[in-house]
C-alpha positions as CSV (number, residue, x, y, z in Angstrom):
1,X,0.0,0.0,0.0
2,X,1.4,3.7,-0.7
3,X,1.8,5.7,2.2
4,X,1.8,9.4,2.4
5,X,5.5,10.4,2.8
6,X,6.5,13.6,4.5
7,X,9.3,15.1,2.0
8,X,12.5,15.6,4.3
9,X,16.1,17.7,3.7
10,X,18.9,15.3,3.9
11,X,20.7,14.7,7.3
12,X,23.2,17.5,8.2
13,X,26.6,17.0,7.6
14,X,27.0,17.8,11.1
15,X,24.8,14.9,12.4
16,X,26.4,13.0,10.0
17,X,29.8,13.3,11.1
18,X,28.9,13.3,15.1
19,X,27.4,10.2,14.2
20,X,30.2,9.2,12.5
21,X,32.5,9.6,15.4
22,X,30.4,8.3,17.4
23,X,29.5,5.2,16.4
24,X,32.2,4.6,13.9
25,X,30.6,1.5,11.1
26,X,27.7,1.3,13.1
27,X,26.6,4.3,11.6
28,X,25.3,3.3,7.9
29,X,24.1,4.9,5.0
30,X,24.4,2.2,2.8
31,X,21.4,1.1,0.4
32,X,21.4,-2.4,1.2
33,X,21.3,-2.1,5.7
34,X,18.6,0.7,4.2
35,X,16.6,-1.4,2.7
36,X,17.1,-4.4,5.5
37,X,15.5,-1.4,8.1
38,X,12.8,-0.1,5.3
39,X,10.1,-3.0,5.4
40,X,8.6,-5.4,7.5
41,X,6.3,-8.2,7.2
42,X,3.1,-5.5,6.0
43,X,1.8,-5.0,2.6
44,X,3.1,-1.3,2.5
45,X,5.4,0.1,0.5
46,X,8.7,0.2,1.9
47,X,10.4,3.3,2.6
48,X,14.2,3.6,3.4
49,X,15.4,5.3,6.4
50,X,18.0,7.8,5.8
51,X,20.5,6.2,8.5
52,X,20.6,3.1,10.4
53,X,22.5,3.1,13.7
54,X,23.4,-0.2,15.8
55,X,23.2,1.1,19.4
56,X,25.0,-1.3,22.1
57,X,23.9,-0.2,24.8
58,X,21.1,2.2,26.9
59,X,24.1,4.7,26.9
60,X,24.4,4.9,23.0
61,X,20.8,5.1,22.9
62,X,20.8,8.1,25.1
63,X,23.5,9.8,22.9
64,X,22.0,8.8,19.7
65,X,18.9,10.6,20.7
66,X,20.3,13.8,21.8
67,X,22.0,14.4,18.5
68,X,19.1,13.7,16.8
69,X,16.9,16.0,19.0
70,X,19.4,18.8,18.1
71,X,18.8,18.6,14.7
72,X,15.1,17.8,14.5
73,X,15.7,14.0,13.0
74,X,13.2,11.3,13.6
75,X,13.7,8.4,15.2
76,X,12.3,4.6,14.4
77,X,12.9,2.2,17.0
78,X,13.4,-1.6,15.4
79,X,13.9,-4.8,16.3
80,X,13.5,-8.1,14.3
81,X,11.6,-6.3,11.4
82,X,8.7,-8.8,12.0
83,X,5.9,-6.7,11.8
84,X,2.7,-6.3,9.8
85,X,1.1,-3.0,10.2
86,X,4.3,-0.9,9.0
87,X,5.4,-0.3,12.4
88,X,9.2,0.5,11.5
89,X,8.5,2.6,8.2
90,X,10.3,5.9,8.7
91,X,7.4,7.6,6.8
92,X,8.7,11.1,8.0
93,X,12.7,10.0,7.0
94,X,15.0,9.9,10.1
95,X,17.3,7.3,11.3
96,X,16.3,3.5,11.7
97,X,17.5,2.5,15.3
98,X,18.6,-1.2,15.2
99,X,18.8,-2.6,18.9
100,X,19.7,-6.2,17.9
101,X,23.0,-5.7,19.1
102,X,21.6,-5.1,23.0
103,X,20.9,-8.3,23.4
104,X,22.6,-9.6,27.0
105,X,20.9,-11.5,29.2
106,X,21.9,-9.1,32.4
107,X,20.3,-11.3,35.5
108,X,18.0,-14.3,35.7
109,X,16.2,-14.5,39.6
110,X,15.5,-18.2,39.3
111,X,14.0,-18.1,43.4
112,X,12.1,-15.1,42.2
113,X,10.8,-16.3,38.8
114,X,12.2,-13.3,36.6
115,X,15.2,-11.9,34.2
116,X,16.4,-8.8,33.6
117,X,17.5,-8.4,29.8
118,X,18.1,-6.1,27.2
119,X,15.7,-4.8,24.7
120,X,17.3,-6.7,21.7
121,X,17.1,-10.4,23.3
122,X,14.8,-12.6,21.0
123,X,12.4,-15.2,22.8
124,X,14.4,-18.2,21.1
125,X,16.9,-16.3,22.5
126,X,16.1,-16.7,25.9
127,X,14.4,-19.8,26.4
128,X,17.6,-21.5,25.4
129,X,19.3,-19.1,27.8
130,X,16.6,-20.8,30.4
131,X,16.7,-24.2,29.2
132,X,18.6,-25.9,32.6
133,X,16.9,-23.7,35.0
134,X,13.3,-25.2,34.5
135,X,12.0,-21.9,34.0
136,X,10.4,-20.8,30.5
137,X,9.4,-17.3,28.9
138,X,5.7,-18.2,27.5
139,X,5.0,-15.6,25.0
140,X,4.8,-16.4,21.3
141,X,4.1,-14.4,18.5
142,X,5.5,-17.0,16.3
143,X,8.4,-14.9,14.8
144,X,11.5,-15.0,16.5
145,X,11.1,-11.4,17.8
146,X,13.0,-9.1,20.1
147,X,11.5,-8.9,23.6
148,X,11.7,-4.6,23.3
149,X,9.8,-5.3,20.1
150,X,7.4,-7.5,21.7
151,X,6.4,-5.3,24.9
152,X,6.2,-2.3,22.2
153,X,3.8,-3.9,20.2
154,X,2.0,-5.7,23.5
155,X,2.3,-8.7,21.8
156,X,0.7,-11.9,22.8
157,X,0.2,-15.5,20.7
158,X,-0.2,-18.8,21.3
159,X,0.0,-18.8,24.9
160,X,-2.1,-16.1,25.8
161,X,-5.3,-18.1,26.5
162,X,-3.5,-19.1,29.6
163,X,-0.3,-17.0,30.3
164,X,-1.8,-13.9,28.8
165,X,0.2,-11.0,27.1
166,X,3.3,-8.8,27.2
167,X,1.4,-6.5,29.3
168,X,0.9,-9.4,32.0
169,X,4.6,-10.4,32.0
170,X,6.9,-7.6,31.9
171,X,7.5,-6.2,35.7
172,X,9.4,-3.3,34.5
173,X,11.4,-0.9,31.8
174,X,14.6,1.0,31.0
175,X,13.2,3.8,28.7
176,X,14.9,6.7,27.0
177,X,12.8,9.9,26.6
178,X,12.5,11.8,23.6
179,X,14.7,14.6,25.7
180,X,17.5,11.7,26.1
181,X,16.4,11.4,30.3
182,X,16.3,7.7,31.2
183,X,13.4,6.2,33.1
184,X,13.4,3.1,35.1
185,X,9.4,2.0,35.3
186,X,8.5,-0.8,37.6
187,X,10.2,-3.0,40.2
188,X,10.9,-6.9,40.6
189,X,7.6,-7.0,43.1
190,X,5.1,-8.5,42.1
191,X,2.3,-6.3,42.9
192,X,3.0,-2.2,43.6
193,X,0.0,0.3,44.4
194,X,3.0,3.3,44.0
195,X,2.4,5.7,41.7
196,X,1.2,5.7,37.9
197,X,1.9,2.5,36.0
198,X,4.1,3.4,33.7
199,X,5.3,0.3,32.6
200,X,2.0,0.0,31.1
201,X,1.9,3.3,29.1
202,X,5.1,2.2,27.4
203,X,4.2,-1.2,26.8
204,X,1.8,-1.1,23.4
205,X,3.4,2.0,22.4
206,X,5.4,1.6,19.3
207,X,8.2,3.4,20.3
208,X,6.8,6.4,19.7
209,X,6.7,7.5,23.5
210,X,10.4,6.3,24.0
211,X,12.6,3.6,23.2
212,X,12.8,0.5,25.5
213,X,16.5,-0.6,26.2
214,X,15.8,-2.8,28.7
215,X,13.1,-4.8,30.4
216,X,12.2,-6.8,33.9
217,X,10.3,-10.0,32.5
218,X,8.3,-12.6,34.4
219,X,8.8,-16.4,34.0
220,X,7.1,-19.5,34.5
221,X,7.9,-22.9,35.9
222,X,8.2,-25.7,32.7
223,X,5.1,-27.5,33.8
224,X,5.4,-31.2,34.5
225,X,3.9,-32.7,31.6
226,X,3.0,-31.6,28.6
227,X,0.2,-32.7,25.7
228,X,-0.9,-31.2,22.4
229,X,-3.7,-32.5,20.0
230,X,-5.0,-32.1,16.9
231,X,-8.7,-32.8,16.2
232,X,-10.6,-32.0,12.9
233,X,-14.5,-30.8,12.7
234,X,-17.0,-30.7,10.0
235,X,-17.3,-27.0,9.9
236,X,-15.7,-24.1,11.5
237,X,-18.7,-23.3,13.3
238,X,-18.2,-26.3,15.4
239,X,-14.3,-25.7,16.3
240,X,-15.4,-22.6,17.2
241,X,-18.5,-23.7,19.5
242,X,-16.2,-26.2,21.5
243,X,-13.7,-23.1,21.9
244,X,-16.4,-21.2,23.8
245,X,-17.7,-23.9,25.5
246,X,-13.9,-25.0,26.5
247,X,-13.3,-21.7,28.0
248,X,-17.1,-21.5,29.6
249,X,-16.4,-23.9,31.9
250,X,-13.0,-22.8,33.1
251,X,-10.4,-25.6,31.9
252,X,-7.1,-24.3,31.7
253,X,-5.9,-25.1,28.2
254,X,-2.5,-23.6,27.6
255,X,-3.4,-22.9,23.8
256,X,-6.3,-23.9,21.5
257,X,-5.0,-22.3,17.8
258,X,-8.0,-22.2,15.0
259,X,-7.1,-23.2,11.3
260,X,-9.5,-23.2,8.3
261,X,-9.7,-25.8,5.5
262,X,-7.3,-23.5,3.3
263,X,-5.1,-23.3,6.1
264,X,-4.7,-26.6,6.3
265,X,-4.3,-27.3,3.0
266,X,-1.9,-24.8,3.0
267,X,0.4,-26.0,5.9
268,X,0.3,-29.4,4.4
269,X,2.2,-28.8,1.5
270,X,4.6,-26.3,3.3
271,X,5.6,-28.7,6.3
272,X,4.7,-31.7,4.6
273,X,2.2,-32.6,6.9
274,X,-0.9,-34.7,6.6
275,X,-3.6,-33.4,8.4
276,X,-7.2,-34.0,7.5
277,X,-8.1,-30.3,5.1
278,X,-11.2,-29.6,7.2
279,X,-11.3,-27.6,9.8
280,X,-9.2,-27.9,12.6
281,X,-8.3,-27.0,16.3
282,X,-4.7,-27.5,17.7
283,X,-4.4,-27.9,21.7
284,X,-2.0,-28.1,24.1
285,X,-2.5,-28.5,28.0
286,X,-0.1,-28.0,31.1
287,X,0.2,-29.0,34.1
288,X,0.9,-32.4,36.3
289,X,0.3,-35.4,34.6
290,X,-3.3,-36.4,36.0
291,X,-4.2,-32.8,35.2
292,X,-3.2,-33.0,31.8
293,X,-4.7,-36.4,31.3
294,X,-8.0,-34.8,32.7
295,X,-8.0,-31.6,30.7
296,X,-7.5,-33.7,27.7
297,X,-10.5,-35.8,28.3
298,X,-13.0,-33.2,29.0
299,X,-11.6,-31.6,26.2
300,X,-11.9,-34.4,24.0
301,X,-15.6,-35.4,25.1
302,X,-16.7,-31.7,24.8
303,X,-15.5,-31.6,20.4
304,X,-16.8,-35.2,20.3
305,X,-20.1,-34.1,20.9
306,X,-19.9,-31.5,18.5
307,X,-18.3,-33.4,15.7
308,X,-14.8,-33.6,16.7
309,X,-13.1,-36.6,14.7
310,X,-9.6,-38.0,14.4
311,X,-7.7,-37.1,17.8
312,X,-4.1,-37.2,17.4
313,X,-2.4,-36.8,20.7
314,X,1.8,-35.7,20.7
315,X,3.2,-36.0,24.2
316,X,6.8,-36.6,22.9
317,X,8.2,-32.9,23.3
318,X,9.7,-33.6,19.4
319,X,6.3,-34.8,18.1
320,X,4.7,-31.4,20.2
321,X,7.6,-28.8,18.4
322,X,6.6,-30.5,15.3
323,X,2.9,-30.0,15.4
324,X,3.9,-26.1,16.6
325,X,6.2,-25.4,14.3
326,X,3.9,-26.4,11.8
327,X,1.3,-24.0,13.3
328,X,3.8,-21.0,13.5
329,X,4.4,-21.1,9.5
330,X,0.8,-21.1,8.8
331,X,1.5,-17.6,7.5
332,X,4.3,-18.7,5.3
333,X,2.5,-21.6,4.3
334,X,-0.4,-19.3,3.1
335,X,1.6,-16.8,1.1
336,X,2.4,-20.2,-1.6
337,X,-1.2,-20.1,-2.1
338,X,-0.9,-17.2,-4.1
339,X,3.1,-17.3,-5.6
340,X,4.0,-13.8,-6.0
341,X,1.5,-12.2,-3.5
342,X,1.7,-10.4,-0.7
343,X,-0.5,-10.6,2.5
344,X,-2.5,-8.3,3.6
345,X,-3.1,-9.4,7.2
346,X,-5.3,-8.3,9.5
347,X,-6.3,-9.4,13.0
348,X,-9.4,-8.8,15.6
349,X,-10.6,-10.0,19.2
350,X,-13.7,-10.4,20.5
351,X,-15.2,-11.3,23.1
352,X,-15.5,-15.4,23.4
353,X,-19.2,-15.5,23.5
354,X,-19.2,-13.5,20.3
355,X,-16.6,-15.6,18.5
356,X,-18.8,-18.2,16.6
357,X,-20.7,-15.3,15.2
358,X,-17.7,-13.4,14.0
359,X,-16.4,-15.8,12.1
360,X,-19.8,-17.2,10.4
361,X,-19.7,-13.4,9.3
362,X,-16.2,-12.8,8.0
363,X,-16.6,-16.5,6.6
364,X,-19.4,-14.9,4.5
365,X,-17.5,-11.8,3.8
366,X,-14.8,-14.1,2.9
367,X,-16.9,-15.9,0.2
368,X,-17.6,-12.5,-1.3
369,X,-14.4,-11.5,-2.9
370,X,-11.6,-13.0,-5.5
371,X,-8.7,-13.6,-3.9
372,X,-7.5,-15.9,-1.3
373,X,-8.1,-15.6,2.6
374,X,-7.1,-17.5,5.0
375,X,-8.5,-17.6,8.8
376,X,-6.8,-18.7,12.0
377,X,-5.7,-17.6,15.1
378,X,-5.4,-17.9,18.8
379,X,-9.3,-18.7,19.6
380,X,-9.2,-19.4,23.0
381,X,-8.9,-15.8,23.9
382,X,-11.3,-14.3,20.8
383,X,-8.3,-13.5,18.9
384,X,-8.2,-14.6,15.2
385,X,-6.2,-13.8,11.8
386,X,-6.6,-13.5,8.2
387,X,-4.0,-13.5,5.8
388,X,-5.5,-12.0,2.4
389,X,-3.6,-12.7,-0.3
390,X,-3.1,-9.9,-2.9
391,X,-0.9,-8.8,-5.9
392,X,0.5,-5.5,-4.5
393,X,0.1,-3.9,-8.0
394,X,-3.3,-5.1,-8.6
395,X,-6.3,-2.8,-7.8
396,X,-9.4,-5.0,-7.7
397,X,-6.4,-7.1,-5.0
398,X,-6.5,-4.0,-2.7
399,X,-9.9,-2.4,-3.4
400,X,-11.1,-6.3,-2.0
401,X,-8.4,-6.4,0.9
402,X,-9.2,-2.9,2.0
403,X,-13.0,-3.6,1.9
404,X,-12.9,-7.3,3.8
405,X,-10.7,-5.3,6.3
406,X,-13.3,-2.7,6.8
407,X,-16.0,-5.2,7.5
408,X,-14.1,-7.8,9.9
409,X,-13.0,-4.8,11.7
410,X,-16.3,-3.0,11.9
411,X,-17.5,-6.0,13.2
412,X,-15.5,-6.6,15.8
413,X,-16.3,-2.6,17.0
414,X,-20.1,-3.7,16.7
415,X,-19.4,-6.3,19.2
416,X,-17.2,-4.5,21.7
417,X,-14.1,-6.0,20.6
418,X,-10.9,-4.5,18.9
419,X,-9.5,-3.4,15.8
420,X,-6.2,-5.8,16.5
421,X,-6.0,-8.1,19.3
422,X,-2.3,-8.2,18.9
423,X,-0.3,-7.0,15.5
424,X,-0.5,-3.5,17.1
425,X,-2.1,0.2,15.1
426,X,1.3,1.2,13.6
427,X,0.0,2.5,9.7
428,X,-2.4,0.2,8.7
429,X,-5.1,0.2,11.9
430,X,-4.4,4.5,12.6
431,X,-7.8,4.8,11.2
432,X,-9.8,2.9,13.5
433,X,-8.5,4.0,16.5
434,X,-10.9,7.0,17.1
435,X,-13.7,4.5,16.4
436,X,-12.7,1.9,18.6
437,X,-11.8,4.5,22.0
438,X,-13.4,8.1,20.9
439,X,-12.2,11.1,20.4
440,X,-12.0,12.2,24.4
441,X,-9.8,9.0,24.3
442,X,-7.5,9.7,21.7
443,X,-7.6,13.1,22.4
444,X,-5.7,12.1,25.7
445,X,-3.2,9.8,23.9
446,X,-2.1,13.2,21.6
447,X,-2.0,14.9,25.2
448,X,0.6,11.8,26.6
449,X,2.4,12.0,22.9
450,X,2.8,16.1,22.7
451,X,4.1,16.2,26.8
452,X,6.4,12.9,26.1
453,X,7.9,13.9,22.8
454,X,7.4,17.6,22.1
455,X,8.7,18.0,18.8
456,X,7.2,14.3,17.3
457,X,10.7,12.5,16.7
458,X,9.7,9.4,17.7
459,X,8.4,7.2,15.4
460,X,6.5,9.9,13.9
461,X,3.1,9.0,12.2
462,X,2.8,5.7,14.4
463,X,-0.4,4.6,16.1
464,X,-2.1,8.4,16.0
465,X,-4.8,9.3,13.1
466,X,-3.8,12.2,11.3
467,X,-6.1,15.1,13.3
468,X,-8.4,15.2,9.7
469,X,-8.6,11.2,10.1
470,X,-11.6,9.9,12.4
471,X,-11.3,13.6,14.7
């Protein structure tokens, strides 16, 4: 999609050559690190930042952004590059900060259940850092992402039905202010009634309040045992009625992931897998071993009764990363459907008693346009996907892709859900934000934005509608 891009001067020799000393060959204008920082996984356009620094540490960070703030240069906080609403795009020009490089481990509290890390640390990452403790990080997004990414973005995944989000697991932040002043937010406790929560106004904010360097996360005991399942169903209206009743009566599934028929199909010939093309629901369950076992069987009797065929259990933990992985590359699976495409994904939430209606609606919508769509997500917290497959340079594509976004999304409004449930506003969702919280509400998020970062260096253009957009 074409963005509007805010023409920009080139940098100034001066920043140019303070960034030069600075940072020596982490300092790059080079096309091809331009390019690396100038698109994500979204079906915009990419745009190249003028500069890419690799920052090391919160110090670097700090004097990276009071150069810039001297000479009026945005900044654009980035990661892993994995997302997919054009988070990263420099649409205003300025300098792509890449934090890969902070990515120390810095203290891991075993007797306290928590680890102190830097913002560049991927999940993978650290749950092989973890592996002999018997602790575990339970966020997953899928994409190997950076954990300052992740608590930007509030992301979430296959977990969250049980462990819930970012914003449930990080305990506190090491932020640098637009002005270059460092905040510290939170503490190790688990519970604080000090003050305003400030870890939460950074987490979800795209780095356009300030750029995490540093984060306090919580982990989890690696439960005794573990079990994941696959079971197909007739119709996708029956997966989706044994999620609600699953949740309604309180067992603690760890994940319960939705995947159409063309999903399916789809995975199957990316992973070489053989599962039956109808829909299907993938479980897991943790816990002891008798809980497990009894999850399993409720869980089991509750989709028999509503069609539920072909159980097929994976204990083994290499028959379990199997059926996961597979799950995870549903998105690249989908993108062969179409060769030469590019998705246009979009996600919603609801809430779980409005689920089954959602998707009988969007499946509807669905069967109304060209192109291909495919539907999945984390259902057991009223979360789910489509990837719509367009040709970028095809019209009718975009004109279909824009208008089975609108609908999904308006839905989910109409039934006191969101506009994303966990891919974040970034470019592509801007729009909806007004109509999802109100003006008053927005109006208050320009109020945090303007007292935070004065002079809008900070991932300009990010998350806030354009004042003639929705206000």
């Amino acid at each position: 999609m074409t963005l509007p891009i805010t023409p920009r001067p080139p940098l100034p020799d001066t920043l140019i050559k303070a960034l030069q000393t600075r940072f020596g060959s982490r300092f790059s204008r080079g096309e091809s690190i331009r390019v690396q920082h100038g698109r994500d996984e979204s079906i915009h356009t990419p745009i190249l930042p003028d500069a890419v620094v690799f920052a090391e540490s919160t110090e670097e960070v700090v004097a990276l952004v009071q150069l810039a703030r001297v000479h009026g240069v945005p900044l654009i906080p980035f990661g892993a590059g994995s997302s997919v609403e054009g988070h990263i795009l420099p649409i205003h020009g300025g300098i792509s900060v890449d934090l890969s490089g902070m990515n120390r481990i810095l203290a891991v509290h075993n007797d306290d259940l928590d680890v102190v890390v830097e913002a560049g640390v991927t999940r993978i990452q650290l749950n092989t850092a973890l592996r002999d403790t018997g602790l575990f990080f339970p966020i997953d997004p899928g994409a190997d992402a950076s954990l300052g990414g992740m608590a930007a973005t509030r992301a979430s995944g296959t977990n969250a039905v049980r462990y819930g989000t970012m914003r449930e697991n990080v305990l506190g932040l090491t932020v640098v202010l637009a002005d270059g002043s460092v905040v510290r937010t939170g503490t190790r406790a688990r519970k604080s009634s000090a003050g305003y929560d400030l870890t939460r106004l950074f987490i979800g904010s795209e780095g356009t309040l300030g750029i995490i360097t540093e984060l306090s996360i919580r982990l989890h005991p690696v439960p005794e045992a573990m079990s994941a399942a696959v079971c197909a169903f007739p119709d996708v209206d029956a997966a989706v009625r044994t999620v609600i009743q699953t949740i309604q009566l309180g067992v603690p599934v760890a994940r319960i992931e939705l995947l159409d028929t063309l999903s399916i199909a789809a995975v199957n010939r990316h992973s070489q897998t053989t599962l039956n093309e109808t829909p299907t629901l993938f479980f897991e369950f943790h816990g002891s071993e008798a809980a497990v076992a009894e999850q399993a069987a409720l869980v089991q009797d509750i989709a028999t009764e509503l069609g539920g065929r072909d159980f097929a259990w994976a204990t083994r933990t290499e028959d379990r990363n199997r059926l996961w992985r597979a799950r995870h590359d549903a998105y690249f699976a989908c993108l062969q459907l179409k060769p030469g495409a590019r998705a246009f994904p979009t996600d919603v939430c609801v809430p779980i008693s409005r689920l089954a209606e959602a998707i009988a609606e969007t499946n509807e919508d669905i069967a109304q346009v060209s192109i291909p769509v495919a539907l999945f997500g984390h259902v057991g917290d009223g979360n789910f996907h489509l990837v719509v497959l367009v040709a970028p340079d095809n019209p009718r594509d975009l004109a279909e892709a824009e208008w089975l976004n609108e609908r999904v999304v308006g839905r989910a409004l109409a039934m006191d859900g969101t506009c994303t449930g966990e891919h974040g506003i970034g470019i592509g969702k801007a729009k909806f934000l007004v109509r999802e919280h109100g003006a008053e509400a927005v109006a208050v998020m320009r109020t945090l934005k303007a007292a935070l970062d004065p002079d809008n260096l900070l991932n300009p253009g990010k998350i806030l509608p354009p004042l003639n957009v929705g206000d």
